[in-house]
C-alpha atoms as a printed R data frame, in Angstrom:
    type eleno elety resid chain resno       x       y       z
1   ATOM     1    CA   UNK     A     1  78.799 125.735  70.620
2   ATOM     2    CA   UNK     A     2  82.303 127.252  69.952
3   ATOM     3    CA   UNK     A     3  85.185 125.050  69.854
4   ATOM     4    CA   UNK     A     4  86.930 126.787  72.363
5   ATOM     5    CA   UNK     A     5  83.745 125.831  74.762
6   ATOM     6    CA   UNK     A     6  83.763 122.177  74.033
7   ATOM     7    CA   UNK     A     7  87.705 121.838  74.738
8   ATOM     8    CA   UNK     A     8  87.142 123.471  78.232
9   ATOM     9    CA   UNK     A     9  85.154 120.582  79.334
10  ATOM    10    CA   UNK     A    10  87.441 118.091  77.944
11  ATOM    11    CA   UNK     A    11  90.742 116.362  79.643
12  ATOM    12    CA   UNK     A    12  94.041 116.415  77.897
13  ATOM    13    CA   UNK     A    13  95.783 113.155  77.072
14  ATOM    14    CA   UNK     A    14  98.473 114.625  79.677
15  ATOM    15    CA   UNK     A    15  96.086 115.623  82.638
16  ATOM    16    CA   UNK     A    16  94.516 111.879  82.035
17  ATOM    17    CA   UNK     A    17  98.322 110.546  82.307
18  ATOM    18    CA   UNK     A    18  98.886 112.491  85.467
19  ATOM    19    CA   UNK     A    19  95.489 111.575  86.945
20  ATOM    20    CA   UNK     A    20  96.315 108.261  85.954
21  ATOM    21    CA   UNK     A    21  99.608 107.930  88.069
22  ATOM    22    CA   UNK     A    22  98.072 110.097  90.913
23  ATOM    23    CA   UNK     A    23  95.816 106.648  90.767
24  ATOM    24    CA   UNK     A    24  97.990 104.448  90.316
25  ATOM    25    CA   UNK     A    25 100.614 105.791  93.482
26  ATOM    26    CA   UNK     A    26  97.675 105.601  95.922
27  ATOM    27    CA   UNK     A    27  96.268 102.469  94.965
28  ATOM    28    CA   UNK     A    28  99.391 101.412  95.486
29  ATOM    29    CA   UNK     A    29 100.502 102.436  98.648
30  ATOM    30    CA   UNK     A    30  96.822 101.278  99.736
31  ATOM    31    CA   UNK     A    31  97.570  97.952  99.135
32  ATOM    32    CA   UNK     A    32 100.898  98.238 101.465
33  ATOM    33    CA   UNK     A    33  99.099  99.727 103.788
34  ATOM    34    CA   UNK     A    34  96.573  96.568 104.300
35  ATOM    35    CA   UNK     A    35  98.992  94.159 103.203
36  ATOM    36    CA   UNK     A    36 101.891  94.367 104.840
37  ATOM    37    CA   UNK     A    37 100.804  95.001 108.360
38  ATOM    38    CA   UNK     A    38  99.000  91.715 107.996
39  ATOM    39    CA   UNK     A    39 101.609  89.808 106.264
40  ATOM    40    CA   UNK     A    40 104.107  90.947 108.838
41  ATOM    41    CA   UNK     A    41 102.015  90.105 112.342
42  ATOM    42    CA   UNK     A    42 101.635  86.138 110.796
43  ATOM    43    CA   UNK     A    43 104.939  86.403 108.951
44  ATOM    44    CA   UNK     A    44 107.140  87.332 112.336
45  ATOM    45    CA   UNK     A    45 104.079  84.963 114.328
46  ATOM    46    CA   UNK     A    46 104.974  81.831 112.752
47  ATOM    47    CA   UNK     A    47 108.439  81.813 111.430
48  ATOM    48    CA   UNK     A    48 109.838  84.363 114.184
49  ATOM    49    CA   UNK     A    49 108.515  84.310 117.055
50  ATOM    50    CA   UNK     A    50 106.849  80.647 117.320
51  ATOM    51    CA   UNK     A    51 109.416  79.098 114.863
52  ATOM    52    CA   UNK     A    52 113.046  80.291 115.840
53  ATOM    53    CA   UNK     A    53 112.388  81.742 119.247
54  ATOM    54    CA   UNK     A    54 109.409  79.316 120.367
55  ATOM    55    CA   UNK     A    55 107.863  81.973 122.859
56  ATOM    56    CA   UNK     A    56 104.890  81.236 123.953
57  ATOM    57    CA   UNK     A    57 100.974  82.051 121.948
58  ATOM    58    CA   UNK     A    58 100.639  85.339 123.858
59  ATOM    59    CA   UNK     A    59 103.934  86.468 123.946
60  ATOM    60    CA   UNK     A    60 104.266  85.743 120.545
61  ATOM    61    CA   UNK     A    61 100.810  87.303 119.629
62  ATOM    62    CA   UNK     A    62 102.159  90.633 121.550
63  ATOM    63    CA   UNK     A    63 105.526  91.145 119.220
64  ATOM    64    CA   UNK     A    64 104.290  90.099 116.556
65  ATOM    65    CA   UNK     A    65 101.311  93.074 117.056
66  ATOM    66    CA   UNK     A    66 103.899  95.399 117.448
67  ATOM    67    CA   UNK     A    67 105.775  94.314 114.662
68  ATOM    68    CA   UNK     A    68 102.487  94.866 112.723
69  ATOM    69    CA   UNK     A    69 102.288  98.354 113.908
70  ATOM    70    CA   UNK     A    70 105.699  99.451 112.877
71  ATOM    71    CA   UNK     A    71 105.383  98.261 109.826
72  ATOM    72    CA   UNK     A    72 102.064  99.662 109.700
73  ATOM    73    CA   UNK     A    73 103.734 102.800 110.426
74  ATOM    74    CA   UNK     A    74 106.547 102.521 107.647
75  ATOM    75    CA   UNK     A    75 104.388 102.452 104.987
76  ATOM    76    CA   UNK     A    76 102.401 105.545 106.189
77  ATOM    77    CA   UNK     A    77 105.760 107.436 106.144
78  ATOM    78    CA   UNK     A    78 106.513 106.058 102.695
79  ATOM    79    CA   UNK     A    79 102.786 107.573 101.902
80  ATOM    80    CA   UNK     A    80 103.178 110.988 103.216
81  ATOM    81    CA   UNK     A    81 106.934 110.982 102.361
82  ATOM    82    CA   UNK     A    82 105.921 110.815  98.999
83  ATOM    83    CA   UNK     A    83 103.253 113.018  99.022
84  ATOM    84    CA   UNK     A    84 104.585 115.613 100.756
85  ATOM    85    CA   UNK     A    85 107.591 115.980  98.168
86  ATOM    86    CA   UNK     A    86 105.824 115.559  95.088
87  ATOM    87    CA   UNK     A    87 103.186 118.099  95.884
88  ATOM    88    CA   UNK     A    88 105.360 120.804  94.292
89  ATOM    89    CA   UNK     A    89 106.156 118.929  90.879
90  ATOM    90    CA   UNK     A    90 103.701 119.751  88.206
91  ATOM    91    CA   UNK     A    91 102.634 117.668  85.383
92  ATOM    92    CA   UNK     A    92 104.188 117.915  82.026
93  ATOM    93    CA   UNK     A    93 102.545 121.189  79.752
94  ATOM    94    CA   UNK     A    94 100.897 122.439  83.033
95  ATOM    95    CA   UNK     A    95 102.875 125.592  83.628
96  ATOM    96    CA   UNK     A    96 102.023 126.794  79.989
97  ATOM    97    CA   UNK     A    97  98.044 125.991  80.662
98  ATOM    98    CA   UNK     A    98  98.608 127.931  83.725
99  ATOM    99    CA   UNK     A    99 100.240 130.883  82.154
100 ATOM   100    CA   UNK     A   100  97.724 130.889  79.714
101 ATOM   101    CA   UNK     A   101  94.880 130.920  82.233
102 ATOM   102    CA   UNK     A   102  96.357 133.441  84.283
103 ATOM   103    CA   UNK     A   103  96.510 136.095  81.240
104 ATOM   104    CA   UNK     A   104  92.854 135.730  80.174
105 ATOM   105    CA   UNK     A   105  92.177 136.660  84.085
């Protein structure tokens, strides 16, 4: 096999970095996604709602839910906030690959 054959199958150390943050971003954003809701409905459930404004268990249950669901819905925007405007950045090197690719076409 020809060099040229064995590097086409490889990853460069700067694909592996951008892979690596593309990882890292929605692993991330994962964990705020499961985490905060939850922290939020016993956060505002206890402290909140039972603590400062002593409802009662279902009323307190209720706005605390919803408080869950906007934060819930926060984070998602945060998600597709950022990956809606970093779908047009490209890694670093990429444009010249691509140039390159383009010509042997």
């Amino acid at each position: 096999m020809s060099k040229s054959k064995l590097n086409k199958g490889t990853i460069s150390k700067a694909e592996q970095q951008a892979e690596y943050r593309t990882f890292k971003t929605v692993f991330l954003y994962c964990i705020l996604i499961i985490v905060l809701p939850v922290t939020t409905f016993f956060a505002s459930k206890y402290w909140l709602f039972d603590g400062f404004f002593q409802l009662t268990n279902v009323t307190s249950n209720i706005y605390s839910a919803v408080s869950a669901v906007v934060a819930l819905h926060m984070a998602l925007f945060l998600f597709i906030y950022k990956a809606y405007f970093t779908v047009g950045t490209e890694a670093p090197g990429s444009s010249n690959r691509d140039k390159a690719s383009q010509k042997e076409d």
